[in-house]
Backbone bond lengths (Angstrom), bond angles and torsions (degrees), N, CA, C in turn:
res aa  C-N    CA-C-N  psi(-1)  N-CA   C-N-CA  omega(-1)  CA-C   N-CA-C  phi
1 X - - - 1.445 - - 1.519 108.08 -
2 X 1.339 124.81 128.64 1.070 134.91 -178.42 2.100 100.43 -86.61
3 X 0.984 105.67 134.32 1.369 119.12 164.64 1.677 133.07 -115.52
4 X 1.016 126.58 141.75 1.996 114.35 158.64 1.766 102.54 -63.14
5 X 1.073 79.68 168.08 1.824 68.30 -173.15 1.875 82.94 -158.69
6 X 1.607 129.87 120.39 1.339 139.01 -176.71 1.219 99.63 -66.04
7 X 1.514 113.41 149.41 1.145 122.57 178.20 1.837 112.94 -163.97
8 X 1.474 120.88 150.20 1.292 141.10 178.14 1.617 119.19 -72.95
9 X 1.122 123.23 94.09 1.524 107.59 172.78 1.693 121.28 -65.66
10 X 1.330 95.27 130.08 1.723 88.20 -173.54 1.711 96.50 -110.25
11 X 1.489 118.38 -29.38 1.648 109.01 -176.55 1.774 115.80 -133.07
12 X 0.794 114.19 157.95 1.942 109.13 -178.94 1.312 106.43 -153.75
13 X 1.268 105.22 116.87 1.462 115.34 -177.37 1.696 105.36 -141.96
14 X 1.191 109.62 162.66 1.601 122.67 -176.40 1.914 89.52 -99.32
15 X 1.762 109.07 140.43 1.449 104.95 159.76 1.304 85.94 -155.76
16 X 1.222 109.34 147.61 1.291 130.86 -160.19 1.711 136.07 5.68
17 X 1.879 88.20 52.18 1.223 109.88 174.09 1.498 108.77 74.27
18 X 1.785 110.50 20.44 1.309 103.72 142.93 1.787 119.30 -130.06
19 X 1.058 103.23 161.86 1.275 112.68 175.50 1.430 113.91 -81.76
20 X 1.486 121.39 124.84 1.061 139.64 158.02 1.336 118.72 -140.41
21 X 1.778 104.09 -175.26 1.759 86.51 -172.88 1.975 77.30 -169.53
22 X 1.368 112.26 -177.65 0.973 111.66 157.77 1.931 136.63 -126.01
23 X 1.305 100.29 148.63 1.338 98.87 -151.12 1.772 103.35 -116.61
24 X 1.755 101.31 132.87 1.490 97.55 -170.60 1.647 93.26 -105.54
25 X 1.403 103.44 140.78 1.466 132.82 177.82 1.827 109.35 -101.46
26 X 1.316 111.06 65.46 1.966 89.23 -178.16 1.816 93.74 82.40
27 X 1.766 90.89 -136.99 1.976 81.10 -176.38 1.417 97.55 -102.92
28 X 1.257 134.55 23.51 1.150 125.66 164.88 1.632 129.44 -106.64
29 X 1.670 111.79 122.73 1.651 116.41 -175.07 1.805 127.27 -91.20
30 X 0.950 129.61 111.55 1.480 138.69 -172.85 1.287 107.96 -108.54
31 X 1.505 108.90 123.48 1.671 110.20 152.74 1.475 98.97 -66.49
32 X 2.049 85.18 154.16 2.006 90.14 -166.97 1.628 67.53 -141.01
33 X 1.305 104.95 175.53 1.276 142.47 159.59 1.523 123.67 -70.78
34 X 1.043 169.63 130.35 1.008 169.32 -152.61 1.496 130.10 -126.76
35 X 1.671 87.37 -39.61 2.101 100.89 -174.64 1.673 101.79 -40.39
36 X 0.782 127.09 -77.15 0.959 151.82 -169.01 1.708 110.03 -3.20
37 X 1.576 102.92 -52.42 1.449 129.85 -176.43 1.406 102.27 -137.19
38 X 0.937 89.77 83.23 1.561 99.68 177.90 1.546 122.40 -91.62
39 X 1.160 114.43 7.44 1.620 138.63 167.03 1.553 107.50 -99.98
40 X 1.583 121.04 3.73 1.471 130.13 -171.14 1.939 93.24 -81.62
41 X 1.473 112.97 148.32 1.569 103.04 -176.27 1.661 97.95 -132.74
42 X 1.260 123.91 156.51 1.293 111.32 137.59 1.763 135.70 -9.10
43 X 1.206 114.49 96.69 1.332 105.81 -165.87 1.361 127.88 111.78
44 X 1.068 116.05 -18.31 1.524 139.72 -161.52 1.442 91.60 -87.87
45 X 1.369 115.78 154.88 2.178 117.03 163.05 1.583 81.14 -120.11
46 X 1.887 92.07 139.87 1.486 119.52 175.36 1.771 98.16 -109.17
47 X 1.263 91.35 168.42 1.916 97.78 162.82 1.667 89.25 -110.52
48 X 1.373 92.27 141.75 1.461 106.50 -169.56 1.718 101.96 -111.17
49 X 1.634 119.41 99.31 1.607 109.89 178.42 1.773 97.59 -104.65
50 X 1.518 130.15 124.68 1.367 143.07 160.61 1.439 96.49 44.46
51 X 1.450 118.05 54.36 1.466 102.34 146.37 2.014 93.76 99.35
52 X 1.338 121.58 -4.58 1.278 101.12 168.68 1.785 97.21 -140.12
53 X 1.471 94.90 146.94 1.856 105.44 -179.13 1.493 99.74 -67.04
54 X 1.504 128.13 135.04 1.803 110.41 174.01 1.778 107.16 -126.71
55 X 1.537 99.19 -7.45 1.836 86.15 168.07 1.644 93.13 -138.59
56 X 0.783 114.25 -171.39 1.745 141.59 142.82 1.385 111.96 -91.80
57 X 1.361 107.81 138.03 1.668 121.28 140.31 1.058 123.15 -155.89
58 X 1.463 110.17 175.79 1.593 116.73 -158.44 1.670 109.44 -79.15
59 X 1.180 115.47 171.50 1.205 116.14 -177.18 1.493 125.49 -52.14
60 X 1.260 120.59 -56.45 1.232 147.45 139.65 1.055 114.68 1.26
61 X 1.350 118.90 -61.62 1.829 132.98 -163.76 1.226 102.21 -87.14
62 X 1.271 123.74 -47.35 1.467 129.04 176.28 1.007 97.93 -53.16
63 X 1.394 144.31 -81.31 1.789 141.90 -127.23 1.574 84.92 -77.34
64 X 1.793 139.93 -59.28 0.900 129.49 -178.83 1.546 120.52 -51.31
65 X 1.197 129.28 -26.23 1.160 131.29 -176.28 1.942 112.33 -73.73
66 X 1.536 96.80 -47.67 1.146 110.10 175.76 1.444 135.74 -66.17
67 X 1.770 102.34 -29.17 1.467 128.63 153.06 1.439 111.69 -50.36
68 X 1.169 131.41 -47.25 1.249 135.07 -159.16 1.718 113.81 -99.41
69 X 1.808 114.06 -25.34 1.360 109.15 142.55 1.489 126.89 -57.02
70 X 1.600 107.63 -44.17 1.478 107.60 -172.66 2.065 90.11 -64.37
71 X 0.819 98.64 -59.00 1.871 84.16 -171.80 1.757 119.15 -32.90
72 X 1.184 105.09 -51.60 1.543 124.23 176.11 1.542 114.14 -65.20
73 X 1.042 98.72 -7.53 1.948 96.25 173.03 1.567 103.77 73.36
74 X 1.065 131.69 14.73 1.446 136.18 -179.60 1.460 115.83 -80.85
75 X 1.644 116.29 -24.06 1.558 112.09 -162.81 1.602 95.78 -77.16
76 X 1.386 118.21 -42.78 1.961 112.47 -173.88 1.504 103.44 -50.81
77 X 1.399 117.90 -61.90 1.630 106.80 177.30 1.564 117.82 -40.28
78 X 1.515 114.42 -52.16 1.374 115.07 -159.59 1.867 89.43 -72.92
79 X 0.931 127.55 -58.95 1.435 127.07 -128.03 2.032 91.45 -109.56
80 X 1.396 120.77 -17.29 1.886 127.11 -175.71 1.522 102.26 86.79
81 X 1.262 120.08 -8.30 1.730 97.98 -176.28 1.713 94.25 -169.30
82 X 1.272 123.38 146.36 1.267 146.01 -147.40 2.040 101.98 -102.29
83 X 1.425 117.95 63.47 1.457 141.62 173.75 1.775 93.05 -14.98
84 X 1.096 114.51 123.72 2.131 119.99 169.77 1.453 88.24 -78.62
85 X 1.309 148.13 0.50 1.381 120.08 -172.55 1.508 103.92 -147.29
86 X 1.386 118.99 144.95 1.237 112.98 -173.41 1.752 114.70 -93.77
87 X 1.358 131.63 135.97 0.905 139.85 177.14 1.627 109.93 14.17
């Protein structure tokens, strides 16, 4: 099962005329896609679906959202390994 999975932007840069940036999950960091939300900043939490960010949300929504994957056993599938720290 594929999931969004919340996440922290820590970097945003343009490479070859796309936007990406990188996004921390718990203790784990992924290049993501960016186009998508391209109003997404440094600092910002994305929902992360297969490798591209597709909304914004607030801090709040993320950590609860992400709390409640880590409960469900969903983050090892989505993310390969089970983060000790939450967003």
């Amino acid at each position: 099962m594929c999931l969004a999975v919340p996440g922290k932007v820590l970097t945003k840069e343009c490479i070859g005329g796309v936007e990406v940036g990188q996004v921390q999950f718990g203790g784990i960091v992924r290049q993501v896609a960016l186009g998508f939300v391209p109003e997404a900043e440094v600092g910002d939490y994305v929902m992360v679906h297969v490798g591209f960010a597709i909304s914004r949300v607030d801090e709040a929504e993320a950590k609860r959202t992400y709390r409640m994957l880590e409960e469900l056993g969903a983050l090892e599938e989505e993310l390969g390994a089970v983060p000790a720290e939450v967003v």
